[in-house]
Structures are given as C-alpha cells and as structure tokens.
The first five atom37 places (N, CA, C, CB, O) and aatype in JSON, in Angstrom:
{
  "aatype": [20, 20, 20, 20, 20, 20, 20, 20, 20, 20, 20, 20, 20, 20, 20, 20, 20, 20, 20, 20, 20, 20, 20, 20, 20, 20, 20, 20, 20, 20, 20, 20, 20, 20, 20, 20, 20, 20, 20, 20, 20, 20, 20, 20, 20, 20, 20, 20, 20, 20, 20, 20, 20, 20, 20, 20, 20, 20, 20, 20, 20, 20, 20, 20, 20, 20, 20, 20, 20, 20, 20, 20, 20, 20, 20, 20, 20, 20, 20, 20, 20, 20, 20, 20, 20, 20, 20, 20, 20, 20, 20, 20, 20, 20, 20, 20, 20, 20, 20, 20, 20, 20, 20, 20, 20, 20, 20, 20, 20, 20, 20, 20, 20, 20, 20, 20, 20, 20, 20, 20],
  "atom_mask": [
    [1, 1, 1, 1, 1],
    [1, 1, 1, 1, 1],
    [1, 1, 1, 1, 1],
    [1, 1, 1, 1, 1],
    [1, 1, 1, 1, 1],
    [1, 1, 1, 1, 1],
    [1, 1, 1, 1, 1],
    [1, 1, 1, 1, 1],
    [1, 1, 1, 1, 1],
    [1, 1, 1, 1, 1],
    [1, 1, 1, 1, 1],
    [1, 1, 1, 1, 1],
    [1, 1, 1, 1, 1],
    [1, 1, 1, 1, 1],
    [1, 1, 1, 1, 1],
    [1, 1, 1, 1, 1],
    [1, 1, 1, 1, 1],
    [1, 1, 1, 1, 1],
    [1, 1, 1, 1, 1],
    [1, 1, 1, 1, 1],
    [1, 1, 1, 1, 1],
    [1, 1, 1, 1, 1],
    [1, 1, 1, 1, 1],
    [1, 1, 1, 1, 1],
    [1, 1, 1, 1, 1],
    [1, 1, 1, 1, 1],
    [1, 1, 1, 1, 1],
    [1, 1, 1, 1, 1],
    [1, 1, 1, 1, 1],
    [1, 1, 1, 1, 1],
    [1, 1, 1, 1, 1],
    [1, 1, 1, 1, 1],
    [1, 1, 1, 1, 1],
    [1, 1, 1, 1, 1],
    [1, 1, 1, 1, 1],
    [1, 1, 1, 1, 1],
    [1, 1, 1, 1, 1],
    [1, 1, 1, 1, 1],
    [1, 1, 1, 1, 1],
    [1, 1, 1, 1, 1],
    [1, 1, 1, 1, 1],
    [1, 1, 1, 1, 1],
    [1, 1, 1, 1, 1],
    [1, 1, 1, 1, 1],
    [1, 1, 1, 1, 1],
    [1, 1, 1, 1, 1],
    [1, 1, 1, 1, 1],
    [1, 1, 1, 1, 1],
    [1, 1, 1, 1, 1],
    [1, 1, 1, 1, 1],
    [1, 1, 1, 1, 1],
    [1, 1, 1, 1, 1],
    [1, 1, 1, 1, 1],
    [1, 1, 1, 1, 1],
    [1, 1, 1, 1, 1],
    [1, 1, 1, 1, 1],
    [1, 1, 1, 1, 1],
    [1, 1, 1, 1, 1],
    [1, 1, 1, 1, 1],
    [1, 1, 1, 1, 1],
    [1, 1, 1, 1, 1],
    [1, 1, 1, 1, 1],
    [1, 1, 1, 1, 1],
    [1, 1, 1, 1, 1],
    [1, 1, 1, 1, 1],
    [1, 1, 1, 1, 1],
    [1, 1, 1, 1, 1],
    [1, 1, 1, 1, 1],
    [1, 1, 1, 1, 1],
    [1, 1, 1, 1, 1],
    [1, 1, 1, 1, 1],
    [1, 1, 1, 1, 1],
    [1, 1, 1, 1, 1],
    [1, 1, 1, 1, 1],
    [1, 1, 1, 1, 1],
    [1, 1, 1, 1, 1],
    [1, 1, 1, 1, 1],
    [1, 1, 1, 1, 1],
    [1, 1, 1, 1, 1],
    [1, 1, 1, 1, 1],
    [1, 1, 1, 1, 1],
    [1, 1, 1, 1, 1],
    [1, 1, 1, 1, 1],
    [1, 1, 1, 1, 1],
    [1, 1, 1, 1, 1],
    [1, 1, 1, 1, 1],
    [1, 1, 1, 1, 1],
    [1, 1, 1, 1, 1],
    [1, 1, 1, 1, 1],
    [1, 1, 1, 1, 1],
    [1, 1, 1, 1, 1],
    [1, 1, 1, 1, 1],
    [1, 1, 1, 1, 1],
    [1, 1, 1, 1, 1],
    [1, 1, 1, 1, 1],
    [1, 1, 1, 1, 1],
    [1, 1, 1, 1, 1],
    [1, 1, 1, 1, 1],
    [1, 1, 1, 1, 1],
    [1, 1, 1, 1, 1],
    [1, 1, 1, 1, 1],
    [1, 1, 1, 1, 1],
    [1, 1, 1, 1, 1],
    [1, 1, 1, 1, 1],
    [1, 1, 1, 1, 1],
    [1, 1, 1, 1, 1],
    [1, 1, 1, 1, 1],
    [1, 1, 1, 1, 1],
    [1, 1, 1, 1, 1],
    [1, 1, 1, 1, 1],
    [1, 1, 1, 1, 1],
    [1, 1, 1, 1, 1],
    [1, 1, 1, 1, 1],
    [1, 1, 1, 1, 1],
    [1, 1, 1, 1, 1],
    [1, 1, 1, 1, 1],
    [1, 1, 1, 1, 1],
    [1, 1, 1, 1, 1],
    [1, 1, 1, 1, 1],
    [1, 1, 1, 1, 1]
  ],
  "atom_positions": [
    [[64.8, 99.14, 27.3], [65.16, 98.75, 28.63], [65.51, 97.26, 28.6], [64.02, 99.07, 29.64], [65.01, 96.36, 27.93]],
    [[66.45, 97.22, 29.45], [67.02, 95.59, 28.82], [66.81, 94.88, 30.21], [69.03, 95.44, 28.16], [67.07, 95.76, 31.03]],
    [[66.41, 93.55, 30.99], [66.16, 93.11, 32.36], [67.34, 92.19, 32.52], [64.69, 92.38, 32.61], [67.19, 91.09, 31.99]],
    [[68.74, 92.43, 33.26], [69.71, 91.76, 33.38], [69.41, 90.5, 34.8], [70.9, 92.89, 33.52], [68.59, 90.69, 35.7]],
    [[70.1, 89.52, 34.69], [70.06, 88.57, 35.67], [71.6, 88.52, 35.66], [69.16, 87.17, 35.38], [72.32, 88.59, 34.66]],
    [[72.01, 88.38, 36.99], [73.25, 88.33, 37.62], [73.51, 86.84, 38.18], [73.3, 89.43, 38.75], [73.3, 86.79, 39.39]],
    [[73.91, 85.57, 37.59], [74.56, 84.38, 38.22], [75.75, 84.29, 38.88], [74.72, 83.56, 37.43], [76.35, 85.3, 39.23]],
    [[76.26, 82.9, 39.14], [77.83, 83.24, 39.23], [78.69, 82.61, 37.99], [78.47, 82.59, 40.7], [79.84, 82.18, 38.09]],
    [[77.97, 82.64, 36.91], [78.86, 82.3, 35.91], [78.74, 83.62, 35.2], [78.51, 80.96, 35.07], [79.53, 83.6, 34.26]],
    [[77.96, 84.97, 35.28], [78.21, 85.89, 34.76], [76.64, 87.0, 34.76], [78.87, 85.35, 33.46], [75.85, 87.25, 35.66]],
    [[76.7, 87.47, 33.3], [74.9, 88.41, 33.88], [74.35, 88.35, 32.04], [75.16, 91.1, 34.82], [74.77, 88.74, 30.95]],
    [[73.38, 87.73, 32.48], [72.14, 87.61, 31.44], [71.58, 88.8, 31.07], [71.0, 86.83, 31.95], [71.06, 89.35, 32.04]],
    [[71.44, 89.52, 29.88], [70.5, 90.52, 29.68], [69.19, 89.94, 28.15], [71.64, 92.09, 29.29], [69.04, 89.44, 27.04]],
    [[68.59, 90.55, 29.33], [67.22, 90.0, 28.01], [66.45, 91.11, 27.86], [65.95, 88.62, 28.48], [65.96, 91.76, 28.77]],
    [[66.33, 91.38, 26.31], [65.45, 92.68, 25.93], [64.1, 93.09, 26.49], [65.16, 92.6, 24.61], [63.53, 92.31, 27.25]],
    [[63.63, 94.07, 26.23], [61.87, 94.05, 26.37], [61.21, 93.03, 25.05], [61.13, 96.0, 26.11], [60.19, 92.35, 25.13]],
    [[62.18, 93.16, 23.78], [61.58, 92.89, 22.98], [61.46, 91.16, 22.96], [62.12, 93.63, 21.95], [60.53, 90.54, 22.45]],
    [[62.45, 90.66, 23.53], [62.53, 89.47, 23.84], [61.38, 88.91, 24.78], [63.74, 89.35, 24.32], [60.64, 87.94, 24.66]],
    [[61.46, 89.62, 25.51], [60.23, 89.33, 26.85], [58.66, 89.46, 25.9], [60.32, 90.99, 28.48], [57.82, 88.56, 25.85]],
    [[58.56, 90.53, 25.36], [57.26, 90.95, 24.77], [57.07, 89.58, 23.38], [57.43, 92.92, 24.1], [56.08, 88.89, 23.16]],
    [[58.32, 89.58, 22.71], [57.54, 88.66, 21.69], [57.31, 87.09, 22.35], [58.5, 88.55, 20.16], [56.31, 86.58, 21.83]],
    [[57.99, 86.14, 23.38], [57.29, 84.96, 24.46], [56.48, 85.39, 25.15], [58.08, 84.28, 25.43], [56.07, 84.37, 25.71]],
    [[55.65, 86.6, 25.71], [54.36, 87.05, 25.77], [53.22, 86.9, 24.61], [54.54, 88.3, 26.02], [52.11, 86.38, 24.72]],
    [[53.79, 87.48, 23.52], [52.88, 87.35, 22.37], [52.58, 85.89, 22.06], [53.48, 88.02, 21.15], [51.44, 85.42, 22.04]],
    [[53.66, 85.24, 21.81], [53.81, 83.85, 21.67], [53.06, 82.87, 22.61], [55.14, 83.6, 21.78], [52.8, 81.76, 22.14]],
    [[52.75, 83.11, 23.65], [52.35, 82.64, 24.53], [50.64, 82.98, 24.73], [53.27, 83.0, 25.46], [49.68, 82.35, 25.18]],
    [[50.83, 84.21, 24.2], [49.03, 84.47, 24.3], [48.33, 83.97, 23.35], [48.5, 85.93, 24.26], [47.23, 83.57, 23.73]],
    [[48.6, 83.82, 22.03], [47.89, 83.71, 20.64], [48.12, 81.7, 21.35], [49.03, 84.64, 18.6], [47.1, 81.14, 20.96]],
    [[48.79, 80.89, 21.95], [48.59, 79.2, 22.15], [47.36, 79.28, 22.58], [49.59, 78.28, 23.25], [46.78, 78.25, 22.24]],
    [[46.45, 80.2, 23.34], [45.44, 80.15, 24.14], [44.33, 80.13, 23.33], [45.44, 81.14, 25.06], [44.14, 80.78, 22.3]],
    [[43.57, 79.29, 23.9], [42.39, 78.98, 23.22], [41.14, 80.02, 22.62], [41.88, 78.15, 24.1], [40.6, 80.57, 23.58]],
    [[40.8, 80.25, 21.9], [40.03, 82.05, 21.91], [40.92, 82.94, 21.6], [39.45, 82.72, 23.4], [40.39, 83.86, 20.97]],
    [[41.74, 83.04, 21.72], [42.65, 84.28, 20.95], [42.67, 84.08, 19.24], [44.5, 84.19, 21.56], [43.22, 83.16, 18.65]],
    [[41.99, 85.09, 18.68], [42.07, 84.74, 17.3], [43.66, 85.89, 16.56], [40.18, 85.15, 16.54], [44.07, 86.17, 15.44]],
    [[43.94, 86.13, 17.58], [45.28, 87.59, 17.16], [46.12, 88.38, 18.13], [44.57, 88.95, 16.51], [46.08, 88.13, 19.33]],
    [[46.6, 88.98, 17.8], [47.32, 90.06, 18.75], [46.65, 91.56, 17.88], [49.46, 89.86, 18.71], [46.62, 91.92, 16.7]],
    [[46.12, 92.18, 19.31], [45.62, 93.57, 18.71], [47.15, 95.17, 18.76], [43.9, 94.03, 20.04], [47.88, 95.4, 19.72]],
    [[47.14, 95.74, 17.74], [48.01, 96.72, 18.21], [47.77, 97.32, 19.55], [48.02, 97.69, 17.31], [46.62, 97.53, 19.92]],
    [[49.19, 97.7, 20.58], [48.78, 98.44, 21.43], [48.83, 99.96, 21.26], [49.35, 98.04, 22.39], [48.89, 100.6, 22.31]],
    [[48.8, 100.83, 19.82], [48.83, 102.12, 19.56], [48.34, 102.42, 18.69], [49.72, 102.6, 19.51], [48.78, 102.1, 17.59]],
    [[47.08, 103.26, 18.84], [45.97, 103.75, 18.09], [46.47, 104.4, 16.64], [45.18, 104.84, 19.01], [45.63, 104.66, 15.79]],
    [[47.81, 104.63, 16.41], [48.29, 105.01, 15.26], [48.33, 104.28, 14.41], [49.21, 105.42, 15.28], [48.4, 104.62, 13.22]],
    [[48.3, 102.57, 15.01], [48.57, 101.41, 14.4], [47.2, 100.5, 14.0], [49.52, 100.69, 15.32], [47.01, 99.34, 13.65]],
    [[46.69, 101.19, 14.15], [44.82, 101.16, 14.41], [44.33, 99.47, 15.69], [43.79, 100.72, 12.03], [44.6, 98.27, 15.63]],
    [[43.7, 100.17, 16.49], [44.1, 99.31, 17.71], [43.44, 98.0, 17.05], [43.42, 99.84, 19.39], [44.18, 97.02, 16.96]],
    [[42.23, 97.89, 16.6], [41.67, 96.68, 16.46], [42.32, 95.76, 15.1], [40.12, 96.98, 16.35], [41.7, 94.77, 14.7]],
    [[43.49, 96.14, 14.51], [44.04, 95.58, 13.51], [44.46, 93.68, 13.81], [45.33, 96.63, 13.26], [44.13, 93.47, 14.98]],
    [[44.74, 93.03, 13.49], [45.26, 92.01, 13.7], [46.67, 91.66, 13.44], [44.6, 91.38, 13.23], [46.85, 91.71, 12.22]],
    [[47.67, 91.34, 14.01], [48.86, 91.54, 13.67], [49.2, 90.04, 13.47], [49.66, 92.39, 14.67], [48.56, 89.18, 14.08]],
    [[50.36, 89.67, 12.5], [50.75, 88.82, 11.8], [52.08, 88.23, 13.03], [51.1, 89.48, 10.22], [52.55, 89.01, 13.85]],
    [[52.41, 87.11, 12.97], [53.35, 86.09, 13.8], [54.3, 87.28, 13.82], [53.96, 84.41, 13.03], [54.58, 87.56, 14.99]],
    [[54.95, 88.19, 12.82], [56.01, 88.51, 12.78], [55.96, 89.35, 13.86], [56.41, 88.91, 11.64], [56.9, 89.38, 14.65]],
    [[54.45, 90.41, 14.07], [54.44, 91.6, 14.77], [54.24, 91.28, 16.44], [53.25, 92.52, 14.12], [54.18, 92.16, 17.29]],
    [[54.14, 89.73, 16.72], [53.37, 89.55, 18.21], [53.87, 90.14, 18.98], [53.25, 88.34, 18.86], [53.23, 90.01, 20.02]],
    [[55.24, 91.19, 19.19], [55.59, 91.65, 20.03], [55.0, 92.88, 20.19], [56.66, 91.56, 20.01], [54.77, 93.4, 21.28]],
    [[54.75, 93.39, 19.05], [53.53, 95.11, 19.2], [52.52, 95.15, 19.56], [53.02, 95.9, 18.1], [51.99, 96.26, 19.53]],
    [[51.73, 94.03, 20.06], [50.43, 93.76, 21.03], [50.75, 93.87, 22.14], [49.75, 92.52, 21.0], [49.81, 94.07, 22.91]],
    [[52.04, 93.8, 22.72], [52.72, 93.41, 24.6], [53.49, 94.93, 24.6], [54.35, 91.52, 24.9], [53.8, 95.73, 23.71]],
    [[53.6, 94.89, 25.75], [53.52, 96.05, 26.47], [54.76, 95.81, 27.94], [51.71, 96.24, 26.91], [54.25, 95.78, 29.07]],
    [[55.61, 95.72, 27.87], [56.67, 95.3, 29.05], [57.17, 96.46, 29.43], [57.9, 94.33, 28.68], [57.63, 97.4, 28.78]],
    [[56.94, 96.18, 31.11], [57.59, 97.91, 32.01], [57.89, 96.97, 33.09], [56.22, 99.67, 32.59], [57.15, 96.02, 33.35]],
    [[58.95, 97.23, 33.72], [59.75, 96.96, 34.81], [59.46, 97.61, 35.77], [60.92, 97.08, 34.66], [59.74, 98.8, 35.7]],
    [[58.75, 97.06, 37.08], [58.74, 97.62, 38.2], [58.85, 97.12, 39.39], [57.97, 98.13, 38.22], [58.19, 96.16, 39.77]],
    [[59.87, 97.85, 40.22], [60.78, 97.27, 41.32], [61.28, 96.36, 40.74], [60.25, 96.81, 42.57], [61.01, 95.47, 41.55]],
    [[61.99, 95.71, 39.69], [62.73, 94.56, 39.3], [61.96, 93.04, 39.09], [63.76, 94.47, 40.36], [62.36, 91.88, 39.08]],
    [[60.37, 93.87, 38.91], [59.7, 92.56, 38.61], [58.63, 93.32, 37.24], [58.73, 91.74, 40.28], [58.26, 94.49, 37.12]],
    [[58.42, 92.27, 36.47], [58.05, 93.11, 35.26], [56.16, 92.8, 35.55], [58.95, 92.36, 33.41], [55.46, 92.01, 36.19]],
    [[55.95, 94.07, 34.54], [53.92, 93.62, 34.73], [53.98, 94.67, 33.09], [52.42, 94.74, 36.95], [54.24, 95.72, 32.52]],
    [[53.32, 92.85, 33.03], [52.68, 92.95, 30.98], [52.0, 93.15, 30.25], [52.5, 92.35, 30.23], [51.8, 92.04, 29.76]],
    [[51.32, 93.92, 29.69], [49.98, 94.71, 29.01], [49.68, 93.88, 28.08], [50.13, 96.22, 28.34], [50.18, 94.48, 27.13]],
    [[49.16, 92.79, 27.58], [48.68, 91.55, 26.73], [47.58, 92.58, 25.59], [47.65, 90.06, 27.93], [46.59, 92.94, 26.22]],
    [[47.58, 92.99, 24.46], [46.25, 93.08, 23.77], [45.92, 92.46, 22.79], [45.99, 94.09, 23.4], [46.45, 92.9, 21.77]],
    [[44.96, 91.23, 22.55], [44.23, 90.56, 22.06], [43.13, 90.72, 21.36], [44.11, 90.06, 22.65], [42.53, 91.79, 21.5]],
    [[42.63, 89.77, 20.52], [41.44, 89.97, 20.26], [40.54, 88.51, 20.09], [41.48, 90.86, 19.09], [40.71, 88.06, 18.96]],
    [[39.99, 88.01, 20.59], [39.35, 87.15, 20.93], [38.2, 86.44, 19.56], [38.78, 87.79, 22.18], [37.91, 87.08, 18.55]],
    [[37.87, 85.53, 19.75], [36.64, 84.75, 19.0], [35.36, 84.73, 19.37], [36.81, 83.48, 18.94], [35.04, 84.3, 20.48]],
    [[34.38, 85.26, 18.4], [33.01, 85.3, 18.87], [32.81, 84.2, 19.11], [32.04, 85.77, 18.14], [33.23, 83.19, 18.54]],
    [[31.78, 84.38, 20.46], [31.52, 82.87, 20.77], [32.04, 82.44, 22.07], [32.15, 81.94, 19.71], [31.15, 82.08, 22.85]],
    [[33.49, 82.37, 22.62], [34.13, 82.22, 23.27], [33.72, 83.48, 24.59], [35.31, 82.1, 22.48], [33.35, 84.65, 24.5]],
    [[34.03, 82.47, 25.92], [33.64, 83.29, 27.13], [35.16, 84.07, 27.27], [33.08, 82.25, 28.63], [36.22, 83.47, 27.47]],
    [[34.97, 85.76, 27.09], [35.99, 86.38, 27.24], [36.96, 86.08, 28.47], [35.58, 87.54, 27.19], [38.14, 85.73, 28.45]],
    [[36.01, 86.35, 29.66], [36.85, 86.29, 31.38], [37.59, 85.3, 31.0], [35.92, 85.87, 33.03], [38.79, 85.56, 31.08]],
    [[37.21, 83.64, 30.37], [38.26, 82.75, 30.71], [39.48, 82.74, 30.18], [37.92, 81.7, 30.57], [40.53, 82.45, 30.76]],
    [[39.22, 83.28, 28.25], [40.27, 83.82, 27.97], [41.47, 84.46, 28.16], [40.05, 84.09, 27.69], [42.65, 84.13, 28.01]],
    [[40.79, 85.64, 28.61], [41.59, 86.44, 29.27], [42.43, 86.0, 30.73], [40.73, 87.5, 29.45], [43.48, 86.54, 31.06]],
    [[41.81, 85.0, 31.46], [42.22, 84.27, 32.84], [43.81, 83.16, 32.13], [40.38, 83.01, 33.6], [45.0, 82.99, 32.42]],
    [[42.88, 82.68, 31.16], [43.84, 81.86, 30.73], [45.34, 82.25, 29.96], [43.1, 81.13, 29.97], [46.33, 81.54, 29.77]],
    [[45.07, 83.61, 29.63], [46.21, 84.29, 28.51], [46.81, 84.88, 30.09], [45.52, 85.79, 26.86], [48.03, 84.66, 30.04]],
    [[46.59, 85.31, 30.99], [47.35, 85.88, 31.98], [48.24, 84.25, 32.88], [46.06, 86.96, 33.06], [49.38, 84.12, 33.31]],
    [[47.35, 83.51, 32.84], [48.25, 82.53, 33.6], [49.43, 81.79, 32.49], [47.17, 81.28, 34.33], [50.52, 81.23, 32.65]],
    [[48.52, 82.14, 31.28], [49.98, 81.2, 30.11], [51.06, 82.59, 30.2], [49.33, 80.73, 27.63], [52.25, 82.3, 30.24]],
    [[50.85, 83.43, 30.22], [51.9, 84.15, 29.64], [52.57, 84.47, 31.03], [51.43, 85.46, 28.65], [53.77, 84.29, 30.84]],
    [[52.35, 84.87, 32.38], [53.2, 84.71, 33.22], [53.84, 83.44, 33.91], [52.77, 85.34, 33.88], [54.66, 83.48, 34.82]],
    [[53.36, 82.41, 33.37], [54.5, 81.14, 33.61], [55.38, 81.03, 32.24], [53.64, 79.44, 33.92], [56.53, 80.76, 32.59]],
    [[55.32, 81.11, 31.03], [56.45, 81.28, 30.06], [57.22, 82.48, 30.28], [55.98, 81.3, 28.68], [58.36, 82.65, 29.85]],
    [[56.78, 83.03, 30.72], [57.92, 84.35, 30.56], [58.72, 83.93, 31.9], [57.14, 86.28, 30.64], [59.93, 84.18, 31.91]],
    [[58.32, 83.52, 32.66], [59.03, 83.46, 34.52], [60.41, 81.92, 33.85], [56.99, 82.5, 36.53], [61.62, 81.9, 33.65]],
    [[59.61, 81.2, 33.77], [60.83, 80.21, 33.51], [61.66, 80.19, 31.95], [60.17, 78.69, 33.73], [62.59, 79.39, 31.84]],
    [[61.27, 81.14, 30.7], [62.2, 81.39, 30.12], [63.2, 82.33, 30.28], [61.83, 81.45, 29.33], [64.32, 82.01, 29.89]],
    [[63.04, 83.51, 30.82], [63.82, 84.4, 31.66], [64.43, 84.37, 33.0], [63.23, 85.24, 31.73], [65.56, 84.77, 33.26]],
    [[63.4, 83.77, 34.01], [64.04, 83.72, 35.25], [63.67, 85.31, 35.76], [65.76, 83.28, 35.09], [64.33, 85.54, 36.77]],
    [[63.23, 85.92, 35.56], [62.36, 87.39, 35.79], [61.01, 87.39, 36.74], [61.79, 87.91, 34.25], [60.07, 87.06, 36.01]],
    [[60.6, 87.6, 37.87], [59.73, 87.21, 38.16], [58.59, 88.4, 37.62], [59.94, 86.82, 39.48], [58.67, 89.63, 37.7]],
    [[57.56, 87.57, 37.07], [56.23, 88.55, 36.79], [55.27, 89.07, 37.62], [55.44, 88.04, 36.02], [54.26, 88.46, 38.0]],
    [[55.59, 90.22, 37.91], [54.01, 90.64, 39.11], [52.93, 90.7, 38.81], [53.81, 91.87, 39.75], [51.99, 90.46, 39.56]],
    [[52.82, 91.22, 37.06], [51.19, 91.37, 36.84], [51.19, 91.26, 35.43], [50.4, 92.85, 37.39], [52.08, 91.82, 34.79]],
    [[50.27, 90.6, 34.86], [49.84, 90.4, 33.35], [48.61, 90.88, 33.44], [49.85, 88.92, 32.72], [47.76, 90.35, 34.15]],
    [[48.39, 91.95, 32.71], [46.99, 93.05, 32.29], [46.42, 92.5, 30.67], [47.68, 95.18, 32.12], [47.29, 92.52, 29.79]],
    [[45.14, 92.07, 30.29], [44.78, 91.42, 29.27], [43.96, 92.68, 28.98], [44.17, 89.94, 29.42], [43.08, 93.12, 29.72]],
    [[44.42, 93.25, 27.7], [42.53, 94.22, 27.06], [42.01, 93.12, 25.94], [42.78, 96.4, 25.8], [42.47, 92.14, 25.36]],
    [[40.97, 93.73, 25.98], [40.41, 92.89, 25.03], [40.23, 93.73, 24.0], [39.21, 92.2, 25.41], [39.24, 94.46, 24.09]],
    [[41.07, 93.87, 22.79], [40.65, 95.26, 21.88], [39.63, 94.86, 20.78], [42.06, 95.98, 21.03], [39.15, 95.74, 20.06]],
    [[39.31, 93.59, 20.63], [37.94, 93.06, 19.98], [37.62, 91.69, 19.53], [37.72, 93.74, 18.86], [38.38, 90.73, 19.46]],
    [[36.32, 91.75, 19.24], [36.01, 90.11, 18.98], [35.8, 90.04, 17.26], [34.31, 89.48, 19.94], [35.27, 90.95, 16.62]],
    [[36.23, 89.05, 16.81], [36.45, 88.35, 15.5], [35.53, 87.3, 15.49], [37.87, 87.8, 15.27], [35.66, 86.28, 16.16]],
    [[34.35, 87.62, 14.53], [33.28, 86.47, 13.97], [34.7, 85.53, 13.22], [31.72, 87.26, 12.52], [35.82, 85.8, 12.79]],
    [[33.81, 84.31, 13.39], [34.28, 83.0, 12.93], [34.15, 83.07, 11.3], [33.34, 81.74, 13.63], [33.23, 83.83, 11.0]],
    [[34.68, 82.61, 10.38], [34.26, 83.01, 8.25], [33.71, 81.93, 8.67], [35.57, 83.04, 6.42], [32.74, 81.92, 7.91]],
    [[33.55, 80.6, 9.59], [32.57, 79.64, 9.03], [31.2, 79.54, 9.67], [33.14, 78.33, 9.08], [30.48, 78.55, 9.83]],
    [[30.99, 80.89, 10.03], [29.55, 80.8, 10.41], [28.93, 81.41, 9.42], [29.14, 81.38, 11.71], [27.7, 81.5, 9.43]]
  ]
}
C-alpha cells in the first residue's frame, strides 16, 4: 500500500516500507530500546533484528488517510518499560509526520522482551 500526498507541484507517493523503516529508525534512537523485535511468530517474535531488518518490527495500516503504527521492540533490563514505550510512541510519530507529511493517529508499542545487559 503506497500513502500518496497531492501538492500543487504534483503527488508524492511513499511506501509502507518507507514509512515502517523511519519508524524503526526512530524507535531503536530511544533510550532503552536494545532492538527491534520481529512482528511474526514465524520469524520468532523475540529475535533481535539487525539495522538492515528495522522495518520487520513496524507494522503500517492506513486508516481513514491517517496511518496508526505497530512499533515491536525489545527493551533493556533495568530500564522503566512505560517510559520507553511513551517515549518510542512520541519519537516515532513526530519523525514519521514531518518526514512524510502523513498525519499519524496512533503508534501501538509491544514490548516483545527484555535483554539483560553482557555487562552485568
């Protein structure tokens, strides 16, 4: 599904995949995110996915012409989840709104697991 913007110099189309990997990108800057978790149990959910994959953790569906984003993460022991998660929903719906111009209605965070620290 591709999310077009209509100017008057012409019409923008931007992928899901585009949208989903500046989601990914945007969640792993956040403090406590130690990864992006798969979002499909085939892919084994609690896996950790590599820079290349950040777009297979996000989850982008268009509704009424405003998109709402399924974030799955996996967090750092230690770290207070809620803020995490508070904080990965407010980073990732202001990068996605002003790199697209798309307005975001809802960013959904799971938490698919926590990652001990190797230096404890």
């Amino acid at each position: 599904m591709t999310k077009e913007i209509t100017t008057e110099l012409g019409k923008i189309a931007v992928s899901d995949e585009v949208v989903a990997t500046i989601a990914g990108l945007a969640a792993t800057e956040c403090y406590g995110v130690v990864g992006m978790a798969s979002r499909t149990i085939g892919d084994g959910l609690a896996g950790i996915l590599g820079k290349d994959n950040l777009s297979r953790g996000v989850e982008v569906v268009l509704d009424d012409a405003e998109l709402v984003i399924n974030v799955y993460i996996i967090v750092g022991y230690g770290t207070r989840i809620s803020e995490v998660a508070r904080n990965v929903v407010e980073r990732v719906k202001y990068l996605v709104e002003n790199a697209t111009g798309v307005t975001v209605k809802k960013v959904n965070v799971t938490v698919a697991g926590v990652k001990l620290n190797k230096e404890r």
